[in-house]
C-alpha positions as CSV (number, residue, x, y, z in Angstrom):
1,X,89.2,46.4,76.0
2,X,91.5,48.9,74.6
3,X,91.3,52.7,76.2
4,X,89.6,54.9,73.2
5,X,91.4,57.9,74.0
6,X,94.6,57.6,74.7
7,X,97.4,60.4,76.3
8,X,98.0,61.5,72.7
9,X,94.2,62.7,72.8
10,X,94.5,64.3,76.2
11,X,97.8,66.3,75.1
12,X,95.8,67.3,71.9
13,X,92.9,68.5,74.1
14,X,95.5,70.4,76.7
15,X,96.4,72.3,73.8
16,X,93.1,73.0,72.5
17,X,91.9,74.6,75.9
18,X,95.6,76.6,76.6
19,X,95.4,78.2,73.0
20,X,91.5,78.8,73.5
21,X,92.0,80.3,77.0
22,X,94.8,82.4,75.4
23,X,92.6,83.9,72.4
24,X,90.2,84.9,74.7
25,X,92.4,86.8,77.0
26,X,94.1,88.6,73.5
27,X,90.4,89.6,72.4
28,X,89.5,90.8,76.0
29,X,92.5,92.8,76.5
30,X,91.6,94.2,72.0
31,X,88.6,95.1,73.4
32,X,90.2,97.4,76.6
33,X,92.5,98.5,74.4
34,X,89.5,100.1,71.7
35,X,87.3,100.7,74.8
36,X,90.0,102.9,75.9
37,X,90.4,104.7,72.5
38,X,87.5,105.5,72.3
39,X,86.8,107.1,75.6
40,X,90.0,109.3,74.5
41,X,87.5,110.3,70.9
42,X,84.6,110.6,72.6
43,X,86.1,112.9,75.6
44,X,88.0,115.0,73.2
45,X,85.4,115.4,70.4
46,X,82.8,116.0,73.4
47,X,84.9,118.7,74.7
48,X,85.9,120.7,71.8
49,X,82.5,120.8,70.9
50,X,81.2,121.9,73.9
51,X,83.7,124.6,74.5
52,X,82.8,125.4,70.8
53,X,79.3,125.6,71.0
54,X,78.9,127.5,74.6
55,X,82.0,129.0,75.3
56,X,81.5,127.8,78.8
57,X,84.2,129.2,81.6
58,X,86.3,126.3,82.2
59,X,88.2,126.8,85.9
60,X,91.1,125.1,87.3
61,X,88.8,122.3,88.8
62,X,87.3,121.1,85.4
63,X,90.9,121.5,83.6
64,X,92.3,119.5,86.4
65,X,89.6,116.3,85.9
66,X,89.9,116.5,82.4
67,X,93.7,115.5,82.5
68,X,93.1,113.4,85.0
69,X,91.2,111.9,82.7
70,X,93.2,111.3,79.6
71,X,95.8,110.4,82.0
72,X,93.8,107.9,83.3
73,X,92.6,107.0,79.5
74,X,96.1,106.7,78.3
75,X,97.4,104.5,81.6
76,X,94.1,102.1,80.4
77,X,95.5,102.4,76.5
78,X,98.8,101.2,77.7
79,X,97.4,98.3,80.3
80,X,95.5,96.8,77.3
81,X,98.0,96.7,75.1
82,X,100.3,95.3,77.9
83,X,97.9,92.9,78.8
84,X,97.6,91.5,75.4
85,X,101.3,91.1,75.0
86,X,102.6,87.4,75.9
87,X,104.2,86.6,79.0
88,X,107.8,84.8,78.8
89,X,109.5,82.9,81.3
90,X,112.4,80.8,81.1
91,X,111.9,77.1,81.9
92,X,113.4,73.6,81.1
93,X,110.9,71.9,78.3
94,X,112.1,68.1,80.0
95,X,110.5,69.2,83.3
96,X,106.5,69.2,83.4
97,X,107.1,70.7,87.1
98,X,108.5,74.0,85.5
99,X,106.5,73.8,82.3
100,X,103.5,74.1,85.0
101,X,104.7,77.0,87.1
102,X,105.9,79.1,83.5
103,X,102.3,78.4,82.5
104,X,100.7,79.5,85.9
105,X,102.7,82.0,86.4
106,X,102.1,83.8,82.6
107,X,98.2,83.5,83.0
108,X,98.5,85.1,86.5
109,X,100.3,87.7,84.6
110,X,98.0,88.1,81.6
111,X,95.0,87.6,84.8
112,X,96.1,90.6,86.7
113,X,97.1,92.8,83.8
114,X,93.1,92.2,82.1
115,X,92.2,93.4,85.8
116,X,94.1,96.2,85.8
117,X,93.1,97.3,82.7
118,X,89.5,96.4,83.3
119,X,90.0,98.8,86.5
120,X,91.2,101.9,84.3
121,X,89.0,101.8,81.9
122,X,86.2,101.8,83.9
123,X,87.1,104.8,86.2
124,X,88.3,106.4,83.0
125,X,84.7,106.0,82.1
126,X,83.3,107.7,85.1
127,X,85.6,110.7,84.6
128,X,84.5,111.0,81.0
129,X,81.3,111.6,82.0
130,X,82.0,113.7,84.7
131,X,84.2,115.8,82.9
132,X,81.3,116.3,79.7
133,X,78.8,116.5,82.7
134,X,80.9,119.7,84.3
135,X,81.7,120.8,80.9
136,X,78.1,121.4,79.5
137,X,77.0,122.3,83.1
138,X,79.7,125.5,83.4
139,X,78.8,128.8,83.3
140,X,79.5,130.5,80.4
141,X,82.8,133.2,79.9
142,X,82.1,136.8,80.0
């Protein structure tokens, strides 16, 4: 009996999987990237219309976390975007051995740069809402 599927079936499916696992890892490392944005619109917009609204007396403390904070929102901006960016590597294309190790070696890559980014934008997340909380919660000027 003849073997149904065949290696050109398995190379087909090899291919399938790499390019699906590599979509994923794009639309994972979009949706950092507009995570990250937005905590930059809603921190900024949040802000200004606090210090709008209540005039509220901002000291060094609450200046300090806020550019902490769009330093931190930035350095997530950046890690998305750097993270969705392909990894190359030079390899021979007649050795499988090294067409293995490029392959592990850019998913490691794209792997820790999705947890990196994963990292800031979550702690820029936290000092978001810190810095509104400390915002709306300051005394006001005068």
């Amino acid at each position: 009996m003849n073997d149904l599927v065949d290696d050109t079936y398995w190379l087909g499916r090899a291919t399938e999987m790499v390019e699906g696992a590599l979509d994923q890892r794009k639309a994972t490392a979009d949706k950092l990237t507009s995570t990250a944005a937005w905590l930059a619109t809603l921190t900024t917009a949040g802000v200004t219309s606090l210090v709008a609204l209540r005039n509220p007396e901002l000291g060094t403390p609450i200046v300090v976390l806020l550019a902490l904070d769009l330093a931190v929102v930035i350095a997530a901006y950046v890690a998305g975007l750097l993270a969705s960016q392909p990894r190359f590597r030079s390899f021979d294309p007649r050795v499988p051995d090294e067409i293995r190790q490029a392959h592990e070696s850019a998913v490691l890559s794209v792997r820790r740069s999705l947890v990196t980014a994963t990292a800031l934008v979550i702690t820029a997340a936290v000092l978001s809402s810190l810095v509104l909380v400390f915002v709306a919660s300051a005394p006001r000027a005068g």
